[in-house]
C-alpha positions in Angstrom: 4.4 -4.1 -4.3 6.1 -4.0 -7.7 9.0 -4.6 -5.8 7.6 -8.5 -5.7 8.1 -9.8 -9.1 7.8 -13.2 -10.8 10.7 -15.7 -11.5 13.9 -14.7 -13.4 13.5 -16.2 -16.8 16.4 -17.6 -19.0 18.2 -14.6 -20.4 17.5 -13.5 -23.9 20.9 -14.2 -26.3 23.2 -12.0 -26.4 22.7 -10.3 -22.8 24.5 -11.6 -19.9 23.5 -14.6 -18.4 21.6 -14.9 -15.3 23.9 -15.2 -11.9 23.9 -17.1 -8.7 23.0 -13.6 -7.5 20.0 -13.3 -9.7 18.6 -16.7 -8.8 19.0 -15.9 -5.1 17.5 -12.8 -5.3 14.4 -14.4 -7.4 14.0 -17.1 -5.2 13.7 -14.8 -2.6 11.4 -12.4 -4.1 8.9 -15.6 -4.8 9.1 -16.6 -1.4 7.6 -13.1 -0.8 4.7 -13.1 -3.3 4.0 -16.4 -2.7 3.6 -15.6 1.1 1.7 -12.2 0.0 -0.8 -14.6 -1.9 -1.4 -17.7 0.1 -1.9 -15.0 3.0 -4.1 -12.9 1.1 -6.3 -16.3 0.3 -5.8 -18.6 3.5 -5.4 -16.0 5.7 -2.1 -15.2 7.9 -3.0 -18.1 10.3 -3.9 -20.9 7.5 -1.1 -19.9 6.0 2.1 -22.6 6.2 5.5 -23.0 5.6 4.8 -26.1 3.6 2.3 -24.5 1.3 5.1 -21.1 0.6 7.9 -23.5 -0.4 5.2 -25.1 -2.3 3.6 -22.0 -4.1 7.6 -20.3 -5.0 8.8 -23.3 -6.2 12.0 -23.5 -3.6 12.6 -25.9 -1.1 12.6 -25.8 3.1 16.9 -25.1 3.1 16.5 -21.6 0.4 13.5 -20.8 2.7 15.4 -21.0 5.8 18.0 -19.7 4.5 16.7 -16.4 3.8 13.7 -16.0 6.6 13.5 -17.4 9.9 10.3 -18.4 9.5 6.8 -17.5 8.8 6.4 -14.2 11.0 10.1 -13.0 9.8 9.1 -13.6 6.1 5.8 -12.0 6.1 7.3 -9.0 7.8 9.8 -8.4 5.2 6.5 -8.7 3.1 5.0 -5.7 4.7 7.5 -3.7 5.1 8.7 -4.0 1.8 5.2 -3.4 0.4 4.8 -0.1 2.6 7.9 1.3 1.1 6.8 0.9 -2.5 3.7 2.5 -1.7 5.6 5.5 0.6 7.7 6.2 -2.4 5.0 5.8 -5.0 3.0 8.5 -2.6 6.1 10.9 -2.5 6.4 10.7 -6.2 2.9 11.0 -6.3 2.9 14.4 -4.1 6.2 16.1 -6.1 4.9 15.7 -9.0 1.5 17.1 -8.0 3.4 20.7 -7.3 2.9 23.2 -4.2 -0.5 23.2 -3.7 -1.4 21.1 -0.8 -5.0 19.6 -1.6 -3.1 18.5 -5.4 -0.6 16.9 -2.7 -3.2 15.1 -1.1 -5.5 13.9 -3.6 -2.2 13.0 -6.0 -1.0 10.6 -2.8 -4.7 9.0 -2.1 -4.9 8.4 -6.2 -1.5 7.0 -5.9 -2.3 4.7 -3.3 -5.6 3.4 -4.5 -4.2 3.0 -7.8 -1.4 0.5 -6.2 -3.8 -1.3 -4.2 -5.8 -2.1 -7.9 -2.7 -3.3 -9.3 -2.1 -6.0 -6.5 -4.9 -6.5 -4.9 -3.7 -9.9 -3.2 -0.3 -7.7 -1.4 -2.5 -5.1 0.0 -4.5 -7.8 0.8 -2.2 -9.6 2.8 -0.9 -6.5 4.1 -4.2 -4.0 4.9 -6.1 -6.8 5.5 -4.2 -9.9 7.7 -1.6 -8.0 8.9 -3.8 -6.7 11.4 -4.4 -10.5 12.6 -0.7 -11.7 12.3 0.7 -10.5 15.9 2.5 -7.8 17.5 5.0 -7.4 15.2 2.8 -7.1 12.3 0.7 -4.9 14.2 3.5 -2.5 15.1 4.9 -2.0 11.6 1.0 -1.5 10.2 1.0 1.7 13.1 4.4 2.9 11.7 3.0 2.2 8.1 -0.1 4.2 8.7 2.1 7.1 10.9 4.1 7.2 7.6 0.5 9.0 6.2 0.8 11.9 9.0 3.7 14.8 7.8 1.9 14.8 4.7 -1.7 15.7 6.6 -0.2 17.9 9.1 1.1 20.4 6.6 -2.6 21.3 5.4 -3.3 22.4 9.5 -2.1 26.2 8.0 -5.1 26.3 5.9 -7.4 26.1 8.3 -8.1 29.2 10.3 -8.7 27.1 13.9 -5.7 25.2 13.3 -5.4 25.5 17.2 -8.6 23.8 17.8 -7.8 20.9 15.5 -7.4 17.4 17.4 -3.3 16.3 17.9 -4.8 13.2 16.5 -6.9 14.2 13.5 -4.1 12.7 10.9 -3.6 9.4 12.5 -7.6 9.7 12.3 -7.8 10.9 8.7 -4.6 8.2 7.8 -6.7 5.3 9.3 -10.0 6.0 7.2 -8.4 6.5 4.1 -7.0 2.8 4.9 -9.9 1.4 6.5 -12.1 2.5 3.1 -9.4 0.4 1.0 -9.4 -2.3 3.5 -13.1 -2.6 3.4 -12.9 -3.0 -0.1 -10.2 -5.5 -0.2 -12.3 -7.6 2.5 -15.5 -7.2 -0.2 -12.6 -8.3 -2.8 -13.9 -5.2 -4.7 -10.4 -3.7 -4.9 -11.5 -2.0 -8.7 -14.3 -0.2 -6.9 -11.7 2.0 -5.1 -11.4 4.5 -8.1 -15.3 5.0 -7.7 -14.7 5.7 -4.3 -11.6 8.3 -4.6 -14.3 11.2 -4.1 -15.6 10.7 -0.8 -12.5 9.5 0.3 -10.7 13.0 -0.8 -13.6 14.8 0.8 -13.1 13.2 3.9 -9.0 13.6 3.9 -9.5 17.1 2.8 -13.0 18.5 5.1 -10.7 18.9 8.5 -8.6 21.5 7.0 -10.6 23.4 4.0 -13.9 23.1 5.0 -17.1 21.1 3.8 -18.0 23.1 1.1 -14.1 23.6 -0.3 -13.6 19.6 0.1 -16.7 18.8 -2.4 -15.9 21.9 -4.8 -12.1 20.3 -5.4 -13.2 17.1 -5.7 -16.5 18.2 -7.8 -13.8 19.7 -9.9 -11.5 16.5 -10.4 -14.7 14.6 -11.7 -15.3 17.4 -13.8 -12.2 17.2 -15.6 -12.0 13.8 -15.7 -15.5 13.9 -17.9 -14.0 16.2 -20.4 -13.1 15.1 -23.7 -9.3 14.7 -24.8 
């Protein structure tokens, strides 16, 4: 999602000047946020064309130049939106260590923390993706599949690993996105933080138990209280 910025502005003097590259790649990149918002606001369906070239401030021939049309260019939307957030959530995870539930709750902070910094992308994308065809559809299942290794590996830490459901991640991976897309619907996108806790309980309880889920995340919202 930070992948989508604004418009490249005139270079400051004495650094090298901005390129046909540069202006290509800009224009493209408003084509994307402009699709990202008007999408997020109108709706995939309400959602023209006409109002994108409008919004990024390009005309019809640099939009068809670079998308197909509509579907194509809010698909390069998603995708490229689910790959910041992967690679936020993998950053998220190393940096967390070896312990598996810092793993977990590291990635779901992560997550949340990029859906509150654009809340009209993961709009578009959590949200009206799921309206906006097959296509869409399909990438959001491989977005959301994405979710699962890192899941899978806390199975060890349970003691009836056998007996846990072959779906139970795919499960887990759709709650943790339905509670941000419930949010985002609500357009309460900076309530998510507030709602990290049960969230975490709910990602971790298949695997640690009840009791271990609420004492880890009973001891994040301790820490957080304490003083500098």
């Amino acid at each position: 999602m930070r992948a989508l910025p604004g418009q490249v502005s005139r270079s400051p003097e004495g650094q090298a000047p901005v390129t046909r590259l540069d202006v290509a790649r800009d224009q493209r990149q408003r084509i994307l946020r402009a699709t990202g918002e008007l999408v997020a606001k109108r709706g995939y369906h309400g959602t023209t064309v006409e109002l994108i070239v409008r919004q990024a401030r390009v005309g019809y021939a640099t939009f068809y130049k670079n998308f197909g049309g509509k579907e194509d260019c809010f698909i390069e939307l998603f995708d490229t939106a689910a790959a910041v957030a992967v690679k936020r959530m993998d950053g998220a995870i190393v940096a967390a260590g070896d312990s598996w539930p810092d793993q977990i709750v590291a990635a779901c902070r992560a997550l949340f923390d990029l859906i509150v910094e654009e809340p009209a992308i993961a709009r578009a994308c959590l949200v009206e993706a799921l309206t906006a065809g097959p296509r869409a559809a399909t990438n959001y299942d491989t977005a959301l599949k994405a979710m699962v290794p890192i899941l899978r590996a806390g199975r060890g830490l349970n003691p009836r690993e056998a007996e846990l459901p072959e779906t139970l991640e795919e499960t887990i991976a759709g709650g943790i996105l339905w509670i941000a897309r419930q949010r985002l619907v609500a357009d309460e996108a900076d309530r998510l933080e507030e709602l990290l806790p049960e969230t975490l309980e709910f990602a971790l309880s298949p695997y640690l138990g009840e009791g271990e889920a609420v004492r880890i995340v009973k001891g994040l919202a301790a820490t957080k209280t304490q003083p500098a």
